[in-house]
C-alpha positions as a LaTeX table, in Angstrom:
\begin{tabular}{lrrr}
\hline
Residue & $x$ (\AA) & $y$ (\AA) & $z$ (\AA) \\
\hline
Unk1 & $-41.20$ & 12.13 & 10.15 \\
Unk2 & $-44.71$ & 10.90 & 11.45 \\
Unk3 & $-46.22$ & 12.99 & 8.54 \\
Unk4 & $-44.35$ & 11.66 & 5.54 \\
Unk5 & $-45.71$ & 8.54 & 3.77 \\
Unk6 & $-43.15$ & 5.69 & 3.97 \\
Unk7 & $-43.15$ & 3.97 & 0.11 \\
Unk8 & $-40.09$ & 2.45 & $-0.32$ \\
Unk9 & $-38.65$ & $-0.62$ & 1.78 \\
Unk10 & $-35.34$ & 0.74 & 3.36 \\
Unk11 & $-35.06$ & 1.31 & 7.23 \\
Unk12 & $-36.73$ & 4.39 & 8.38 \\
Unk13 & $-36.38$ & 6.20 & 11.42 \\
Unk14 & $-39.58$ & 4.82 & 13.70 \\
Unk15 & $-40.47$ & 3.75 & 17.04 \\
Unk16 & $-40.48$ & 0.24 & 17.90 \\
Unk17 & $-43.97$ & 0.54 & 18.98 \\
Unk18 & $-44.70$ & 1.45 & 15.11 \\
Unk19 & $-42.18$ & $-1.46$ & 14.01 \\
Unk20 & $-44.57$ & $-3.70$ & 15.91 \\
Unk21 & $-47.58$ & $-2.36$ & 14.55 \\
Unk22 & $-46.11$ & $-3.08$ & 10.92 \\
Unk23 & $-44.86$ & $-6.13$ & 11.94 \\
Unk24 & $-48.75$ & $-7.19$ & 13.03 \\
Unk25 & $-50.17$ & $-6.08$ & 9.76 \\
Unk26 & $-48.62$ & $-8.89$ & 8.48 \\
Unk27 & $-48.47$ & $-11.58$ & 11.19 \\
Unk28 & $-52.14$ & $-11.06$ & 12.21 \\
Unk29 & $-53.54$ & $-12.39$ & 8.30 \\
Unk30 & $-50.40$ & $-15.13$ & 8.61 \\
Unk31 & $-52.29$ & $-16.06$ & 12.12 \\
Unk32 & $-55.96$ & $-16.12$ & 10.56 \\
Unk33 & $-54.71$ & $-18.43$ & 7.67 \\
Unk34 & $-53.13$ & $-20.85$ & 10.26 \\
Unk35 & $-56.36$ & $-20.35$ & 11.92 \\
Unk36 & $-59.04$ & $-21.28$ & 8.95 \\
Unk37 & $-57.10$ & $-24.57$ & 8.97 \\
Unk38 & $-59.20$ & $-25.33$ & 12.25 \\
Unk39 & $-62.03$ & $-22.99$ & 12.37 \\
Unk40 & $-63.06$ & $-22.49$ & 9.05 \\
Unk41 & $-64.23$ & $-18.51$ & 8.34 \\
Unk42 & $-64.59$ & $-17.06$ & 4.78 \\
Unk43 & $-62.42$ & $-14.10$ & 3.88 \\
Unk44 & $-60.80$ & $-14.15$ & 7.67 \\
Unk45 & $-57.52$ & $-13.43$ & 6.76 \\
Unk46 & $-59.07$ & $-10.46$ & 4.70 \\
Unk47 & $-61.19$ & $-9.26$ & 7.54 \\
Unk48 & $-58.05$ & $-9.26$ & 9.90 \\
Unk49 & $-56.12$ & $-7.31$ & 7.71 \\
Unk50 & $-58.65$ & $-4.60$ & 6.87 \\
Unk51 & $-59.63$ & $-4.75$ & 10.62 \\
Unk52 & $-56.07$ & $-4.17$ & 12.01 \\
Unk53 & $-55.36$ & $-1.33$ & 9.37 \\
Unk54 & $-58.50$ & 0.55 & 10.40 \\
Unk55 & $-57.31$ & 0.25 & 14.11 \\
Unk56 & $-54.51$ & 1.63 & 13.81 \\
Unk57 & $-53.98$ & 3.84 & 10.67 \\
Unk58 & $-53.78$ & 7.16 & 12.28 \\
Unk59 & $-51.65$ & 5.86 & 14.90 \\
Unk60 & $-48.64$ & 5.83 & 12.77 \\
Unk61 & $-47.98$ & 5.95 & 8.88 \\
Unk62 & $-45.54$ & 3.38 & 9.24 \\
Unk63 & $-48.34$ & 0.89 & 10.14 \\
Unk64 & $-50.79$ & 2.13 & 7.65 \\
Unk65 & $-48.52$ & 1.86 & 4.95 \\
Unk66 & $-47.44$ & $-1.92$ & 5.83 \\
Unk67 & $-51.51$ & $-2.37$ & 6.45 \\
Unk68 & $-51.91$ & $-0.99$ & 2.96 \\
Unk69 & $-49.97$ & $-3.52$ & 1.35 \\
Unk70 & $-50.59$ & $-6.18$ & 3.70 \\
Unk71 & $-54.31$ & $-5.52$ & 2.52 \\
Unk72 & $-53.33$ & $-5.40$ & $-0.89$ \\
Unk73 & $-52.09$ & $-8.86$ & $-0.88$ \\
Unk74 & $-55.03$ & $-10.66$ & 1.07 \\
Unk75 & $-57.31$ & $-8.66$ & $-1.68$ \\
Unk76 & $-54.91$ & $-10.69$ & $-4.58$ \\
Unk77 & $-55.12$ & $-14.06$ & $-2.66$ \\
Unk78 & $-58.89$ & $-13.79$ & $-2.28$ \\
Unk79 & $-59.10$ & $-12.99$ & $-5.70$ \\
Unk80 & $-56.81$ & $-15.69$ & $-6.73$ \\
Unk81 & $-58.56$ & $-18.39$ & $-4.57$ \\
Unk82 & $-62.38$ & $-17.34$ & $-6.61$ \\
Unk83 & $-59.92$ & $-18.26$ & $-10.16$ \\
Unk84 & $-58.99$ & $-21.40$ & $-8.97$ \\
Unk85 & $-62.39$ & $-22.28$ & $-7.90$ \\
Unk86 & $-64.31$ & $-21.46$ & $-10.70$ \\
Unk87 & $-61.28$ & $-23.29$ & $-13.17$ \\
Unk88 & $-61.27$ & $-26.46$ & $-10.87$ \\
Unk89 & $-65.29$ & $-26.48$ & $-10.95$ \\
Unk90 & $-65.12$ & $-25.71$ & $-15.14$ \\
Unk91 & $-62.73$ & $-28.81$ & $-15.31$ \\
Unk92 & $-64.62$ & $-30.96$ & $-12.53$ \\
Unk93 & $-67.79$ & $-30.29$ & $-14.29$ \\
Unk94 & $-66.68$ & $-31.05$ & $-17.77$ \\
Unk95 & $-65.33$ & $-34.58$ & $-16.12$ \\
Unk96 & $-68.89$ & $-35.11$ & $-14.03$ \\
Unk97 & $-70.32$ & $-34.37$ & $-17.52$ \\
Unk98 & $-68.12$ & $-36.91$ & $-19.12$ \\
Unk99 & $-68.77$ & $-39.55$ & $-16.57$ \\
Unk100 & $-72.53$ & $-39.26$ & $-16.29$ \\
Unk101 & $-72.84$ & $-39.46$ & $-20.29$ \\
Unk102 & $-70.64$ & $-42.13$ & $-20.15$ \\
Unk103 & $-72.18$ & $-44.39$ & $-17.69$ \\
Unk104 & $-75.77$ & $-43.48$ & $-19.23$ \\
Unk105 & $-74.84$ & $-44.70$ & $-22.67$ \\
Unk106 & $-73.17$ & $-47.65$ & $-21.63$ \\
Unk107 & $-69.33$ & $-46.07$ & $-22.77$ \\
Unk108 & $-67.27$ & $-47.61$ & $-19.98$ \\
Unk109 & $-64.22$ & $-45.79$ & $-21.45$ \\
Unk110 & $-65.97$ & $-42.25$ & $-21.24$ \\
Unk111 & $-67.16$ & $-42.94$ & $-17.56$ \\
Unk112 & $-63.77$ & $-43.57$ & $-16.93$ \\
Unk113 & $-62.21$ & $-40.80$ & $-18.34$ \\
Unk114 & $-64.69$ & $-38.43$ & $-16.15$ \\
Unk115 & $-63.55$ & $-40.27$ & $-12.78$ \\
Unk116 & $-60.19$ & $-39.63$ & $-13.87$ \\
Unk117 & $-60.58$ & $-36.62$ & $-15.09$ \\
Unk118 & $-62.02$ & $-35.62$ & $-11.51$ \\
Unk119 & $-59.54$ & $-37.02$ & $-9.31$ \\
Unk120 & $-56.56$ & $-35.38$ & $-11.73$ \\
Unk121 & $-58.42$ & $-32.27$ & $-11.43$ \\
Unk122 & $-58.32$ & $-32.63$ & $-7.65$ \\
Unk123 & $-54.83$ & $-33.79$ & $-7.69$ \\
Unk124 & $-53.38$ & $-30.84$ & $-9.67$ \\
Unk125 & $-55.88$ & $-28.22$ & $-7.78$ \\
Unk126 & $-54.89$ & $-29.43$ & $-4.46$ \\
Unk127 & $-51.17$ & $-28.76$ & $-5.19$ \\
Unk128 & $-51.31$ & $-25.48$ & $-7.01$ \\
Unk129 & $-53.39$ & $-24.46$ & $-4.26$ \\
Unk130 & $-50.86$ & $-25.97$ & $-1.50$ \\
Unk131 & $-47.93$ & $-23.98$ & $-3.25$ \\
Unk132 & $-49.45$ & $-20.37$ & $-3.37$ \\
Unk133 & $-50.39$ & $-21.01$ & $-0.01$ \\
Unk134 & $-47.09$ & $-21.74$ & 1.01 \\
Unk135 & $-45.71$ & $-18.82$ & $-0.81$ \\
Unk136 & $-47.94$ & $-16.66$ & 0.84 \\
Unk137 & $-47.44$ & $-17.71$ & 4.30 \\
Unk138 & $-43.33$ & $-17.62$ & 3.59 \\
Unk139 & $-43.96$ & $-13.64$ & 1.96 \\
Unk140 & $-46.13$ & $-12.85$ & 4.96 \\
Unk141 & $-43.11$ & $-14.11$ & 7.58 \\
Unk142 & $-40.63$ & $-12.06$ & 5.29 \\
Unk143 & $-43.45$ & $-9.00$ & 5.55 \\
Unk144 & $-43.23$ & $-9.28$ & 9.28 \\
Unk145 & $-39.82$ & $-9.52$ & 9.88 \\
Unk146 & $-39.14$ & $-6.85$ & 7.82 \\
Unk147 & $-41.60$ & $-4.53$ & 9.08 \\
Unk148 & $-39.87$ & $-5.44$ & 12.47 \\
Unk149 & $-36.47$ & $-4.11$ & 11.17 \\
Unk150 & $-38.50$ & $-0.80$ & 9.90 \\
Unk151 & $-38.79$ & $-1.22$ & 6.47 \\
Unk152 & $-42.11$ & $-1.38$ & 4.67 \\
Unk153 & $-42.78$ & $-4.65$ & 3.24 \\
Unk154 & $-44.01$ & $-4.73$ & $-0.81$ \\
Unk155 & $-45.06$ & $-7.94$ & $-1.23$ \\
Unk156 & $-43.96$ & $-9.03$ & $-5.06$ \\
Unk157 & $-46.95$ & $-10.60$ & $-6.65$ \\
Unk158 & $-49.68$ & $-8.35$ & $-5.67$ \\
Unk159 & $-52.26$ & $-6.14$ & $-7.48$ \\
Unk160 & $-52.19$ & $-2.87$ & $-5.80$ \\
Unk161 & $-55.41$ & $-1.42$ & $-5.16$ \\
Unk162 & $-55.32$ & 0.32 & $-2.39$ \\
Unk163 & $-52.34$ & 3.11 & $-2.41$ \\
\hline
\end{tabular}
């Protein structure tokens, strides 16, 4: 059984040592996230991901395969974290644009519209970014307690590039 690849998510017949191990490919990212709230590290909770899957990838396949996807999803939060930034600085830009034109020619009504086109733009950023957050840290729990039961966790809104 320790040689077949586990792909879908029912039960399977493994240790509770590899259980564990599955259930710390997701819990260890979870932990780094909670962590970066503090201690503020780039790409941490992608780091501890790829980190514990190289540990311990040939110690079981039940691990490697929830490391796989728990990888898989940190790679499609980073990557989803770099959209938001570069739409929230398009949008923040185009309203510091609209406020220093404004202010320069003396259009009181243009100056305002880029203040309040900033702090809407932080507003609405702020919260879409508070909500996939919070989806990810509730899909991460579920990917941990499942991978305690000894199922393999897919988590549903990730790209998967790494198989």
């Amino acid at each position: 059984m320790e040689n077949q690849p586990y792909s879908s998510s029912t039960p399977h017949e493994s240790s509770s040592d590899d259980h564990s191990l599955g259930m710390w490919m997701h819990l260890g990212p979870l932990l780094a996230i909670l962590l970066n709230v503090f201690i503020p590290i780039p790409f941490l909770s992608l780091i501890v991901a790829v980190g514990l899957y190289y540990m311990y990838r040939d110690k079981s396949t039940f691990a490697r395969a929830n490391g796989i996807e728990s990888i898989n999803f940190q790679i499609t939060l980073t990557i989803l974290g770099f959209a938001i930034l570069i739409i929230s600085m398009f949008f923040f830009g185009g309203s510091m644009i609209s406020m220093l034109m404004g202010s320069t020619t003396g259009n009181e009504a243009a100056s305002g519209a880029g203040v309040m086109g900033m702090v809407g733009t932080g507003i609405i950023v702020g919260v879409v970014y508070f909500l996939i957050m919070l989806v990810a840290i509730i899909l991460m729990i579920v990917g941990s307690v499942r991978a305690n039961n000894g199922s393999v966790y897919r988590y549903p809104f990730s790209f998967r590039f790494m198989k």
